[in-house]
ChimeraX commands (.cxc) that place a marker at each C-alpha (Angstrom):
marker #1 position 17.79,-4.40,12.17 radius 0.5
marker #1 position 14.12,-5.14,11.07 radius 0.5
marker #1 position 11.47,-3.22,12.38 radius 0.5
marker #1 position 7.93,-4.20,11.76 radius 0.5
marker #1 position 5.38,-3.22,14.23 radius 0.5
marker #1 position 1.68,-2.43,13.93 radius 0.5
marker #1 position -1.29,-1.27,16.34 radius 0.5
marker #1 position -4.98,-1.47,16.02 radius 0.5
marker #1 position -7.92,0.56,18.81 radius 0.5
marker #1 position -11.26,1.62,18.06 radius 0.5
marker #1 position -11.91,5.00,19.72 radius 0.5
marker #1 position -14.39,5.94,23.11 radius 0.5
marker #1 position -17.86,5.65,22.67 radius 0.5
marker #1 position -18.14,9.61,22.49 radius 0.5
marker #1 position -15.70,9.68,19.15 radius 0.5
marker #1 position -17.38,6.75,17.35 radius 0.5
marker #1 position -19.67,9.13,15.41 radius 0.5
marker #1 position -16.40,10.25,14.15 radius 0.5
marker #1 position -13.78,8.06,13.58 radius 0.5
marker #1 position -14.32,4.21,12.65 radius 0.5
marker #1 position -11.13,2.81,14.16 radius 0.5
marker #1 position -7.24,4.07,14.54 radius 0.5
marker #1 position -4.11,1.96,13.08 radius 0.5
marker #1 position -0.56,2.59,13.93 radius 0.5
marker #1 position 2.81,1.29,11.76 radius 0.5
marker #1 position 6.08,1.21,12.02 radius 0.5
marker #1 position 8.79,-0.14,9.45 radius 0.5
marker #1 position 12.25,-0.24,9.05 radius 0.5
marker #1 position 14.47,-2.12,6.60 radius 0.5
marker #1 position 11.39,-3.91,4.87 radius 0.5
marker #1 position 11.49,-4.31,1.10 radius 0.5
marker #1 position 10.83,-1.04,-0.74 radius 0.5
marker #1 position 7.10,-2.19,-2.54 radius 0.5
marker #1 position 4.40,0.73,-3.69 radius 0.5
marker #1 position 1.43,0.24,-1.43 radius 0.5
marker #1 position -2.45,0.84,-3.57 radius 0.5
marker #1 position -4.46,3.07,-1.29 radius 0.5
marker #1 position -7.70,0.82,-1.82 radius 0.5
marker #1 position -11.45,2.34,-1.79 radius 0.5
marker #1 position -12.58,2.33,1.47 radius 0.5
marker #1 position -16.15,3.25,3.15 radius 0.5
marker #1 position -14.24,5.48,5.66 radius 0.5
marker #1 position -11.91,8.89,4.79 radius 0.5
marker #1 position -8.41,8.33,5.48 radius 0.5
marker #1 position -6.39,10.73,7.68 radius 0.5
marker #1 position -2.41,10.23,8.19 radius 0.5
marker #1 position 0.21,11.32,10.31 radius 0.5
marker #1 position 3.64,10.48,9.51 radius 0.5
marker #1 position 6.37,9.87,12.54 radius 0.5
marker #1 position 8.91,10.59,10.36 radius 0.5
marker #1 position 9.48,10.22,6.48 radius 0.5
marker #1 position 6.72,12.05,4.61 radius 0.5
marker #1 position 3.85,9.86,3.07 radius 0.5
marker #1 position 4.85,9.66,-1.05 radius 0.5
marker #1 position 2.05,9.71,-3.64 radius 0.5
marker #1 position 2.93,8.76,-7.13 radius 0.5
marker #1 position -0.62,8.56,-8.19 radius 0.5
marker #1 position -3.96,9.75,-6.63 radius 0.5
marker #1 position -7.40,8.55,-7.03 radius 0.5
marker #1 position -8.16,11.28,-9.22 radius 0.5
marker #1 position -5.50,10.92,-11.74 radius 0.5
marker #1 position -5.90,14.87,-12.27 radius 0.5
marker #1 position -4.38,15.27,-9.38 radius 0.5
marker #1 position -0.54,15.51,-9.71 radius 0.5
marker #1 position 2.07,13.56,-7.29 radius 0.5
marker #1 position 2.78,14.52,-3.72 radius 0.5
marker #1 position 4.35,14.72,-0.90 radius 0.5
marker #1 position 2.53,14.70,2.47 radius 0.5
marker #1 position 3.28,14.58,6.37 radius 0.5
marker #1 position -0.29,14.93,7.18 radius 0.5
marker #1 position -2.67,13.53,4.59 radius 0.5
marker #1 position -6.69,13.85,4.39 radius 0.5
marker #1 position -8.02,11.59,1.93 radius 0.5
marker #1 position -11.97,11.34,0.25 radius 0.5
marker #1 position -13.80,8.67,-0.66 radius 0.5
marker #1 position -12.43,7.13,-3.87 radius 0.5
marker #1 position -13.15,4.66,-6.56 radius 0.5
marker #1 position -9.68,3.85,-7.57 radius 0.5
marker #1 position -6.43,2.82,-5.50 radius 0.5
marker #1 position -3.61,5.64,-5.00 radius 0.5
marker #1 position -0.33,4.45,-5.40 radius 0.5
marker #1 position 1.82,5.76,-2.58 radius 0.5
marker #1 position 5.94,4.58,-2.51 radius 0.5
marker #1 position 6.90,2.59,0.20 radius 0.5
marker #1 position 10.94,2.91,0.56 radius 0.5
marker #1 position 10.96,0.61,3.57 radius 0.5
marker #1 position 11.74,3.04,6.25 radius 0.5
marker #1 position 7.95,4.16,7.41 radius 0.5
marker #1 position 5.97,5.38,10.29 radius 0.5
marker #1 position 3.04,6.81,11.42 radius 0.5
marker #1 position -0.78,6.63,12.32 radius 0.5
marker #1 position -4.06,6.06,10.22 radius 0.5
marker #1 position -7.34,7.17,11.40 radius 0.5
marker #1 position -11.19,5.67,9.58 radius 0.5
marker #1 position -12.95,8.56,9.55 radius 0.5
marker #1 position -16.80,8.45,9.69 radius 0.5
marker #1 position -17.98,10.19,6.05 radius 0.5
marker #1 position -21.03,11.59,8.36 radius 0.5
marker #1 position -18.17,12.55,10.71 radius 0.5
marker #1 position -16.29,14.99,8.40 radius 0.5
marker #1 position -18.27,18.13,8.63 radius 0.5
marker #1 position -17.58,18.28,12.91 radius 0.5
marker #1 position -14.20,17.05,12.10 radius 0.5
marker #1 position -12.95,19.38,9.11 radius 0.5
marker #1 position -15.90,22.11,8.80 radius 0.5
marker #1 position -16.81,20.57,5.55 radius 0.5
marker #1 position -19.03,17.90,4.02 radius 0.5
marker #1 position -17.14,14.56,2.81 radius 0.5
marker #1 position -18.19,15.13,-0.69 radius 0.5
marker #1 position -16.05,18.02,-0.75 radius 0.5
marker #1 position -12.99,15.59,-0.53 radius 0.5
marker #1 position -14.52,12.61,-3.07 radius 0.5
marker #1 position -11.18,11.50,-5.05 radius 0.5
marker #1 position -9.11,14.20,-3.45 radius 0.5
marker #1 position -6.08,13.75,-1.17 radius 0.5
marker #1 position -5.56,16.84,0.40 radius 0.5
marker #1 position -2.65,18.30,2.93 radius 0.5
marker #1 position -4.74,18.08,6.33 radius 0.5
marker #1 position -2.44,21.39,6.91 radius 0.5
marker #1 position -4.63,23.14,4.48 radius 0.5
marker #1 position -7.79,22.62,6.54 radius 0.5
marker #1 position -6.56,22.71,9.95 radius 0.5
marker #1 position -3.10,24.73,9.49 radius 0.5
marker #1 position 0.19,23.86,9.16 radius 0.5
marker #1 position 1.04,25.40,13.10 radius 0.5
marker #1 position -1.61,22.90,14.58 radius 0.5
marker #1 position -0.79,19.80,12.51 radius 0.5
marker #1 position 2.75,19.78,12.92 radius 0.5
marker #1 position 1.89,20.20,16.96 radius 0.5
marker #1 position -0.08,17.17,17.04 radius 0.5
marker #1 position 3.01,14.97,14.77 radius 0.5
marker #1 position 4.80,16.46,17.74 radius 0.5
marker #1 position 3.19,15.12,20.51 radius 0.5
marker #1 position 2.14,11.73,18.60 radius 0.5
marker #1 position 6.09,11.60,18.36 radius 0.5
marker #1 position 6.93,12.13,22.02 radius 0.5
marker #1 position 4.22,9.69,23.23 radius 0.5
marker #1 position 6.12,6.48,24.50 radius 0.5
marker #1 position 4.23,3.67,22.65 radius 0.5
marker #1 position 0.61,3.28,20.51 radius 0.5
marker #1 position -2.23,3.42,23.19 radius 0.5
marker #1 position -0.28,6.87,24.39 radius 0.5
marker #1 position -0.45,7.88,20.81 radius 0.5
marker #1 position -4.47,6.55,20.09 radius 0.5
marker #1 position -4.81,9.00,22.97 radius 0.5
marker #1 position -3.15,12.00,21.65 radius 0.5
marker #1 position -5.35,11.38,18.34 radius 0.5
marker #1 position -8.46,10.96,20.64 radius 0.5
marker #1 position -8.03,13.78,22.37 radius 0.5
marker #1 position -6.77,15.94,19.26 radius 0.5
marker #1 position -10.34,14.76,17.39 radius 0.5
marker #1 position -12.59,15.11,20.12 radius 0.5
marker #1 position -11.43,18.97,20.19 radius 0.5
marker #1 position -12.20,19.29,16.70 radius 0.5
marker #1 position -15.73,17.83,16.97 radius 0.5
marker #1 position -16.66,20.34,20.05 radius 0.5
marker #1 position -15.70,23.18,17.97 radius 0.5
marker #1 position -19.19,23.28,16.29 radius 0.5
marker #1 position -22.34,21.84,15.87 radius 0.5
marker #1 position -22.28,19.93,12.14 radius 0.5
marker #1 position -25.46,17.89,12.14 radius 0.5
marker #1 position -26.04,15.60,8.60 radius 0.5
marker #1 position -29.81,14.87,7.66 radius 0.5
marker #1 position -31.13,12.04,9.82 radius 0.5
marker #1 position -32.36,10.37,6.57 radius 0.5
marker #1 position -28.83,10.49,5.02 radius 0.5
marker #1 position -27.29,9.26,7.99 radius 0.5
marker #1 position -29.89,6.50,8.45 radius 0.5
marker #1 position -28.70,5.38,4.52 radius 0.5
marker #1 position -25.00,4.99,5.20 radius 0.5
marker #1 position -25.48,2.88,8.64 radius 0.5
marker #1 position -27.95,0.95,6.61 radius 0.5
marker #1 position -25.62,0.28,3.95 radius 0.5
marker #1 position -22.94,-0.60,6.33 radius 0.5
marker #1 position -25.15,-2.83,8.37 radius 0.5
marker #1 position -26.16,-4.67,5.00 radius 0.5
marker #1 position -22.87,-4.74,3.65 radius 0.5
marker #1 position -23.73,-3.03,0.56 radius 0.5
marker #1 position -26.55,-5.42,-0.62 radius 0.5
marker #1 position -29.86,-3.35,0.59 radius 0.5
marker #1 position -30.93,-2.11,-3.27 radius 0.5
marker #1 position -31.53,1.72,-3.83 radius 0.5
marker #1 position -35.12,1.61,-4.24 radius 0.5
marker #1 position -35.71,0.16,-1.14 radius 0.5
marker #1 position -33.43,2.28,1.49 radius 0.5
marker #1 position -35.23,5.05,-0.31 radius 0.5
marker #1 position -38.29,3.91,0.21 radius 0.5
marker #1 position -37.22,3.40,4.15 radius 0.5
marker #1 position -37.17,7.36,4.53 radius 0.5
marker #1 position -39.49,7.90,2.22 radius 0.5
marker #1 position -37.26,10.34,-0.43 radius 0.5
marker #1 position -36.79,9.05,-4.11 radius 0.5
marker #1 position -34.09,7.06,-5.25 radius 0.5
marker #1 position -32.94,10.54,-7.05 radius 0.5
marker #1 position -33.63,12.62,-4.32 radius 0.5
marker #1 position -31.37,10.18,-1.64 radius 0.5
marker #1 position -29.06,9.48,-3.88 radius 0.5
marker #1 position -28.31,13.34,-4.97 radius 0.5
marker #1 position -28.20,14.04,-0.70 radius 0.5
marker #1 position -26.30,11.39,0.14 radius 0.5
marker #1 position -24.14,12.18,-2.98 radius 0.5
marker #1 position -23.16,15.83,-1.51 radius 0.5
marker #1 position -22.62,13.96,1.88 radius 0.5
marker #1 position -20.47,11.44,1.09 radius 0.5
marker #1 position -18.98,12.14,-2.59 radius 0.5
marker #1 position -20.45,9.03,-3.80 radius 0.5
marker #1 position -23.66,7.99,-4.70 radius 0.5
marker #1 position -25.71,4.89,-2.96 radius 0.5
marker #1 position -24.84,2.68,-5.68 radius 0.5
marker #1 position -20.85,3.76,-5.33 radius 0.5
marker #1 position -21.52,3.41,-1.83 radius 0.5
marker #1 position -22.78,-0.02,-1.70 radius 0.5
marker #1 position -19.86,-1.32,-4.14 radius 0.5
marker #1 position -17.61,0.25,-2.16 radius 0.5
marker #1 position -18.47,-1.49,1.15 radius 0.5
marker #1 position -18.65,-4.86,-0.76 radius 0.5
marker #1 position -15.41,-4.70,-1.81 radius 0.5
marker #1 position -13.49,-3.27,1.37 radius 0.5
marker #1 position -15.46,-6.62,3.49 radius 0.5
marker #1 position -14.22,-9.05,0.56 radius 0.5
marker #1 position -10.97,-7.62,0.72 radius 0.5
marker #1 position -10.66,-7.58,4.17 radius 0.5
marker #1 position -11.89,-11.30,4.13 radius 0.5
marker #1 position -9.38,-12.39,1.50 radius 0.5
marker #1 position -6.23,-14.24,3.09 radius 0.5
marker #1 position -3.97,-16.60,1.41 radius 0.5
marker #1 position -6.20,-19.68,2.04 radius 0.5
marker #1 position -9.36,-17.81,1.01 radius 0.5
marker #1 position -11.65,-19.69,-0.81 radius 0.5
marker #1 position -13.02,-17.06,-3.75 radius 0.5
marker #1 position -15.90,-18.46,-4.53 radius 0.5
marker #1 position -17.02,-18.94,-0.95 radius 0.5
marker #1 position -15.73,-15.46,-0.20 radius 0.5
marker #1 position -18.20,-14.37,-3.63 radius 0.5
marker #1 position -20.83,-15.39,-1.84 radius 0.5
marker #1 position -20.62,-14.35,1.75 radius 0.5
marker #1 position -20.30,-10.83,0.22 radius 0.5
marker #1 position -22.88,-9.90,-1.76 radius 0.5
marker #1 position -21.15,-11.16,-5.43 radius 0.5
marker #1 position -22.94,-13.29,-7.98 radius 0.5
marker #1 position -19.82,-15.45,-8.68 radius 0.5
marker #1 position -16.03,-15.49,-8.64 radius 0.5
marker #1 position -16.06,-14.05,-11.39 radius 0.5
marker #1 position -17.92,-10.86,-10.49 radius 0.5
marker #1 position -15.47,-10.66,-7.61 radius 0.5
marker #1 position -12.65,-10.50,-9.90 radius 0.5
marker #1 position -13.69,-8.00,-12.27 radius 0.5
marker #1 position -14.56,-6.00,-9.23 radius 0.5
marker #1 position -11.30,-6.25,-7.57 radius 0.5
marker #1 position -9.48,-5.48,-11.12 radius 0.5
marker #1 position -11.86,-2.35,-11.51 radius 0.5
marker #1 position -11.21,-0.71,-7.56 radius 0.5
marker #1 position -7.58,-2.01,-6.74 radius 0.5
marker #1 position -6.14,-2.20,-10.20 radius 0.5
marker #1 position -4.92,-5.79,-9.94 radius 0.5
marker #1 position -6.41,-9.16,-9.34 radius 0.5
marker #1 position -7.18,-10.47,-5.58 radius 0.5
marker #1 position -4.24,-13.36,-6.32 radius 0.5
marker #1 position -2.02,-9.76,-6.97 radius 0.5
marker #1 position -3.22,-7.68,-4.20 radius 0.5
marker #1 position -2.45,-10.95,-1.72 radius 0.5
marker #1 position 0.99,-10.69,-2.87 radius 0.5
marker #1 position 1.81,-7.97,-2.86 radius 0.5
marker #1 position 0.27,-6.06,0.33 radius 0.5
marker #1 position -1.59,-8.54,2.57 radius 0.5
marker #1 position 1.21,-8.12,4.88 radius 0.5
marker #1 position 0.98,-3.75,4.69 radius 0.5
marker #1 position -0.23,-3.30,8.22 radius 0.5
marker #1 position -1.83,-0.04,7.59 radius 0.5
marker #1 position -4.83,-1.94,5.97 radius 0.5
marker #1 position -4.87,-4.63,8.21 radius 0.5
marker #1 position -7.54,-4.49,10.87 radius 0.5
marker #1 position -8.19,-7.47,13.15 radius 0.5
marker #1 position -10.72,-10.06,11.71 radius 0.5
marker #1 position -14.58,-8.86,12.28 radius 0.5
marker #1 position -13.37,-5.66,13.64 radius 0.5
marker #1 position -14.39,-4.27,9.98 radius 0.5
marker #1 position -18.11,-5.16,11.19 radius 0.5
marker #1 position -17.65,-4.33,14.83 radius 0.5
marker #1 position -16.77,-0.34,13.34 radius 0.5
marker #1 position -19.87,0.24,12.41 radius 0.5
marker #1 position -21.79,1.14,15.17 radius 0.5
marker link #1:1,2 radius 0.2
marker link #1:2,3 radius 0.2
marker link #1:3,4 radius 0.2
marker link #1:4,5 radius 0.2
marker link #1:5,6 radius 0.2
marker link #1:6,7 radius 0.2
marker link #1:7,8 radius 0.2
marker link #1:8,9 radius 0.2
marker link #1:9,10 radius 0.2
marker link #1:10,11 radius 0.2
marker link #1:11,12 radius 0.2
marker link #1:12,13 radius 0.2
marker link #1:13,14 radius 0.2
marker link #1:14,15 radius 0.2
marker link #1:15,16 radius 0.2
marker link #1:16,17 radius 0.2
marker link #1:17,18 radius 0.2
marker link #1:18,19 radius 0.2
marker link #1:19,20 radius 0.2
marker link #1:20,21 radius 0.2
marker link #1:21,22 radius 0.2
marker link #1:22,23 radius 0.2
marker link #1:23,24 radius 0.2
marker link #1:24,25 radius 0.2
marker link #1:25,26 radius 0.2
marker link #1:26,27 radius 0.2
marker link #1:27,28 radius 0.2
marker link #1:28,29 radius 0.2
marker link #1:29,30 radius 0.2
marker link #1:30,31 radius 0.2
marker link #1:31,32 radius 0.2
marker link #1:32,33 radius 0.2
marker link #1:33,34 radius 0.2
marker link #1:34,35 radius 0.2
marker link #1:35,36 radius 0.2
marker link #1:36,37 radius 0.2
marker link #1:37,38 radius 0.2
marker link #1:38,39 radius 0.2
marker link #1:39,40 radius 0.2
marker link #1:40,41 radius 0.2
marker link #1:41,42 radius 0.2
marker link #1:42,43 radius 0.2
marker link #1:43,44 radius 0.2
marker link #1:44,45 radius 0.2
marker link #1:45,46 radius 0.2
marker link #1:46,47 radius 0.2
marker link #1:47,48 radius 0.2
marker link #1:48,49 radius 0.2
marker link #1:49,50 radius 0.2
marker link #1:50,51 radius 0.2
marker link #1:51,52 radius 0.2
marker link #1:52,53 radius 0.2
marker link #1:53,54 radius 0.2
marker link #1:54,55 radius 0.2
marker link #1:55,56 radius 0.2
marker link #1:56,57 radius 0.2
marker link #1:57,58 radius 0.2
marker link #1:58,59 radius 0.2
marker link #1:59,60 radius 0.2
marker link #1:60,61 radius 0.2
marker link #1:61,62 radius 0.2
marker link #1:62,63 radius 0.2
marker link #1:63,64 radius 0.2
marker link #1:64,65 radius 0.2
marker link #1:65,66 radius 0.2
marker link #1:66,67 radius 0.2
marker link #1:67,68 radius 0.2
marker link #1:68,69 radius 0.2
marker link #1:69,70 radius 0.2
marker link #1:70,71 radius 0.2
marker link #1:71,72 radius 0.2
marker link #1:72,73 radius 0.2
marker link #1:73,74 radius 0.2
marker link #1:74,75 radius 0.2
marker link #1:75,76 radius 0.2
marker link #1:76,77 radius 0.2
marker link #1:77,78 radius 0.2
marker link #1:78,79 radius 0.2
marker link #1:79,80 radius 0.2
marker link #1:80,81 radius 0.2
marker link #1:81,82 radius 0.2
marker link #1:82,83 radius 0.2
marker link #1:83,84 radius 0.2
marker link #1:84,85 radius 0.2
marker link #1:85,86 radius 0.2
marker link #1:86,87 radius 0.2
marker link #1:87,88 radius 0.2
marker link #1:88,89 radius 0.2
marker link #1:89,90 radius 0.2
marker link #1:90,91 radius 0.2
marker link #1:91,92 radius 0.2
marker link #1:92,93 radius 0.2
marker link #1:93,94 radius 0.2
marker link #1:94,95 radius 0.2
marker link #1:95,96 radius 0.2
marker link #1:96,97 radius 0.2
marker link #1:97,98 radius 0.2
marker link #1:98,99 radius 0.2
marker link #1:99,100 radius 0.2
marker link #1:100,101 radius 0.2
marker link #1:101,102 radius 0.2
marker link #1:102,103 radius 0.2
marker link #1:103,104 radius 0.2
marker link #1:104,105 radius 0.2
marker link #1:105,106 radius 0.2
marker link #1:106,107 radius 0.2
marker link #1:107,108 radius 0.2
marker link #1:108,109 radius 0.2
marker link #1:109,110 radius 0.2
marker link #1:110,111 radius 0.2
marker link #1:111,112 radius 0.2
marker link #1:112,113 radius 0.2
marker link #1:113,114 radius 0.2
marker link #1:114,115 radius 0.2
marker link #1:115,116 radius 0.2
marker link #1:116,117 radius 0.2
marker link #1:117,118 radius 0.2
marker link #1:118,119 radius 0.2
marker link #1:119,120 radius 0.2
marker link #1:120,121 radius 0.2
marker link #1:121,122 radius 0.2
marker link #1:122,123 radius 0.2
marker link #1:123,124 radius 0.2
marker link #1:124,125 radius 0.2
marker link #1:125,126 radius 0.2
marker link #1:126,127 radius 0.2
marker link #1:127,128 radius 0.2
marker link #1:128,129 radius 0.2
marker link #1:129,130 radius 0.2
marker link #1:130,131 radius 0.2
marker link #1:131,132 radius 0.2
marker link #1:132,133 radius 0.2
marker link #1:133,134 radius 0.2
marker link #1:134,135 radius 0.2
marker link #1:135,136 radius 0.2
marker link #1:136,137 radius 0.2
marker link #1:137,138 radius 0.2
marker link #1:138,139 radius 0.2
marker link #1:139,140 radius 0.2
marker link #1:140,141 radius 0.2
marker link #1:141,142 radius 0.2
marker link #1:142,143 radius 0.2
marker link #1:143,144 radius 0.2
marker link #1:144,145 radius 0.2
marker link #1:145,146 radius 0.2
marker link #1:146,147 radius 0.2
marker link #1:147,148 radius 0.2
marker link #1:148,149 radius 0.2
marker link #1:149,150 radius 0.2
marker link #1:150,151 radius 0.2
marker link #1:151,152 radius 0.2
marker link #1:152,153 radius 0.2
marker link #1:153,154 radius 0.2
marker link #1:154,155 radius 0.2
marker link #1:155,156 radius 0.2
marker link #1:156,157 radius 0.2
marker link #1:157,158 radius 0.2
marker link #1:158,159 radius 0.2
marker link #1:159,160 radius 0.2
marker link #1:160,161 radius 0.2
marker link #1:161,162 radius 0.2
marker link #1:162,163 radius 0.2
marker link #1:163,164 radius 0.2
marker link #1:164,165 radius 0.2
marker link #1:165,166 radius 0.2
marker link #1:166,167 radius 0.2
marker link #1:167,168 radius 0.2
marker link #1:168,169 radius 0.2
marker link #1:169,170 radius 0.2
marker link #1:170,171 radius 0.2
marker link #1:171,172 radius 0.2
marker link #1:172,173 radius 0.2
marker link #1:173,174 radius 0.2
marker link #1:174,175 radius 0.2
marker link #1:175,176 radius 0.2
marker link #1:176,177 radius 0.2
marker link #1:177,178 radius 0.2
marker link #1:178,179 radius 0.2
marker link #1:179,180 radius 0.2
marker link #1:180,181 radius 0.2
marker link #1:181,182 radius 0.2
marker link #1:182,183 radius 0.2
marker link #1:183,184 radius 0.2
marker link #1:184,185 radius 0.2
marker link #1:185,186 radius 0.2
marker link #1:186,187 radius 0.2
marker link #1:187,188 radius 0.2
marker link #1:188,189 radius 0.2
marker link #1:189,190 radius 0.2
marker link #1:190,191 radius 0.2
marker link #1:191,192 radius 0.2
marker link #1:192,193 radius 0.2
marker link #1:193,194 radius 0.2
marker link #1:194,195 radius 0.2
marker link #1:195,196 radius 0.2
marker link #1:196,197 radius 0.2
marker link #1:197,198 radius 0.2
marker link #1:198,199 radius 0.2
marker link #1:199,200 radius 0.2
marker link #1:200,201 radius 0.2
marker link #1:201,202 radius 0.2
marker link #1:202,203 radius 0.2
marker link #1:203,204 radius 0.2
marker link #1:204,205 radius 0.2
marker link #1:205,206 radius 0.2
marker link #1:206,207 radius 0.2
marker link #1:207,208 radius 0.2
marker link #1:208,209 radius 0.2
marker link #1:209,210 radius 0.2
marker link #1:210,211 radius 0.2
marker link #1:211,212 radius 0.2
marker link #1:212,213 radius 0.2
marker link #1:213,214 radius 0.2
marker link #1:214,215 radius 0.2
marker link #1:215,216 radius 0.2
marker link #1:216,217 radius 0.2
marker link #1:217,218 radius 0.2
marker link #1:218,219 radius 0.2
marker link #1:219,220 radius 0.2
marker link #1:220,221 radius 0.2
marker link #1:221,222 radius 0.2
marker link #1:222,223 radius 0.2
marker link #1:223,224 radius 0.2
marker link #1:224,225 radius 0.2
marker link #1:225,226 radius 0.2
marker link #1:226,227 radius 0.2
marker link #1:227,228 radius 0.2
marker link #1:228,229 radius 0.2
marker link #1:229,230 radius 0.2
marker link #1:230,231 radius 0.2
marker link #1:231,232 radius 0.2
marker link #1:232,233 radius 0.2
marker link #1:233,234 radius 0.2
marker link #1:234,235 radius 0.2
marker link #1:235,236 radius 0.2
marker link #1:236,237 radius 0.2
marker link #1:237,238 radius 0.2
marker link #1:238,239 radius 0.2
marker link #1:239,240 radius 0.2
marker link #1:240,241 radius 0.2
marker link #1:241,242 radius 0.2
marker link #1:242,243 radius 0.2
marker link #1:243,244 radius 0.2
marker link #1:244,245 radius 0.2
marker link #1:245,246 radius 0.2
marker link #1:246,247 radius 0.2
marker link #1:247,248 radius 0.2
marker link #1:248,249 radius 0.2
marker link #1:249,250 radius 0.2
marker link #1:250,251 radius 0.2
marker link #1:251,252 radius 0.2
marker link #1:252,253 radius 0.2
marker link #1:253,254 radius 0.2
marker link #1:254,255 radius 0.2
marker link #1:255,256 radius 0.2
marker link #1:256,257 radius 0.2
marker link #1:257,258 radius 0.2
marker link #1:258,259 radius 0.2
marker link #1:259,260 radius 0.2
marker link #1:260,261 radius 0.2
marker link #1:261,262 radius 0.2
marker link #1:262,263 radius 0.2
marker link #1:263,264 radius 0.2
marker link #1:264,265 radius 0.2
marker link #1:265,266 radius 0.2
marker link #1:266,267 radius 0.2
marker link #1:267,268 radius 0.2
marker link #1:268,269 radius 0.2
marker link #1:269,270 radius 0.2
marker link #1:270,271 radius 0.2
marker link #1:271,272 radius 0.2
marker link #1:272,273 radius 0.2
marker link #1:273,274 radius 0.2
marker link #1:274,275 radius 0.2
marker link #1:275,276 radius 0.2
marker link #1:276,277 radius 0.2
marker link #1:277,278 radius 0.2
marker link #1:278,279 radius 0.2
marker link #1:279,280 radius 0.2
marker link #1:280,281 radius 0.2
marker link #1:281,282 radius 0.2
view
């Protein structure tokens, strides 16, 4: 039997500082594909239900292959490749880069191009307790709660404050979709396009200009559908042509858009409900 299921919440109020949204999947006797981990403006954090998450090839092709039941991953500027066998379950979580010092007692740039075993920064005894209870709850808004609860813990344990100025850069980047140039978001907090670019570096683990590419490309990917027009979706996002939209989506996914429709638009763990991507960034 086919199983094919997927969930979608965005957290409370109170963990929004946090966490962007939460995504749940499960899949049984699909076709066995390998899924590209695409840059993203959020962290990605993974549970598995069951099998362990595969990694043939990280962001950071340094890194060697793995094998992961609980997966913390930075921001990145090229896809990981991660085997999909067709049996598959678990939960994704968007975490907020400004988030990841409350969350993980560490500053997202610490993570930039990394995937790491979340085990290693919260230990193994309290991951595999939370897989446990996300396994027991009886469906996905009992599960979103588990995680809620599980991350809310996390941020009370201590006070992890990010420079108003950086902050203000990334929600304005966000709110602009990447097209709000350097000079003048510096010149909104009044730092130097060095100086904000160096801070929000060590935040984040990209720079503003990374940044802003980055959050082009996740809304034009999340925008693309079968019947998507490409030059119209060009220039709703911040692209000077088709073109430029192409080489962009060769240069961060590693294939073409007409490649990346057909061979993932269906993965659910990337799927997020049309203009939720925009509602996430409060």
């Amino acid at each position: 039997m086919v199983v094919d299921e997927s969930a979608w919440a965005r957290p409370s109020a109170v963990l929004r500082p946090y966490v962007a949204h939460f995504a749940g999947w499960r899949q049984r006797g699909v076709p066995a594909v390998t899924h590209r981990g695409l840059p993203s403006p959020y962290l990605t954090l993974v549970l598995t239900l069951d099998d362990p998450l595969v990694v043939h090839a990280h962001p950071d092709a340094r890194q060697a292959p793995g094998s992961y039941d609980a997966l913390v991953g930075g921001l990145h500027l090229a896809p990981a490749l991660i085997a999909h066998g067709g049996r598959q379950s678990g939960v994704q979580v968007a975490v907020q880069p400004l988030g990841c010092r409350a969350l993980f007692g560490l500053p997202a740039g610490e993570l930039a191009g990394l995937d790491l075993d979340l085990a290693d920064l919260l230990g193994a005894l309290g991951v595999e307790e939370l897989r446990g209870r996300l396994r027991a709850a009886p469906a996905w808004p009992a599960r979103f709660a588990v995680l809620e609860a599980a991350l809310l813990r996390l941020a009370g344990r201590r006070a992890a404050e990010v420079h108003p100025d950086v902050a203000h850069a990334y929600r304005r980047l966000l709110a602009t979709g990447g097209r709000l140039p350097v000079r003048e978001l510096a010149g909104e907090v009044g730092w130097s396009p060095r100086h904000l670019t160096d801070r929000f570096r060590v935040e984040t683990g990209l720079g503003l200009k990374e940044a802003a590419r980055v959050v082009r490309f996740d809304r034009a990917r999340r925008g693309l559908t079968p019947g998507t027009e490409l030059a119209g979706l060009a220039a709703d996002t911040g692209y000077y042509d088709q073109a430029h939209l192409a080489r962009e989506f060769r240069a961060l996914a590693g294939c073409s858009p007409s490649r990346w429709l057909a061979d993932e638009f269906t993965f659910v763990q990337d799927h997020v409900p049309p203009g939720a991507q925009d509602e996430s960034h409060d």
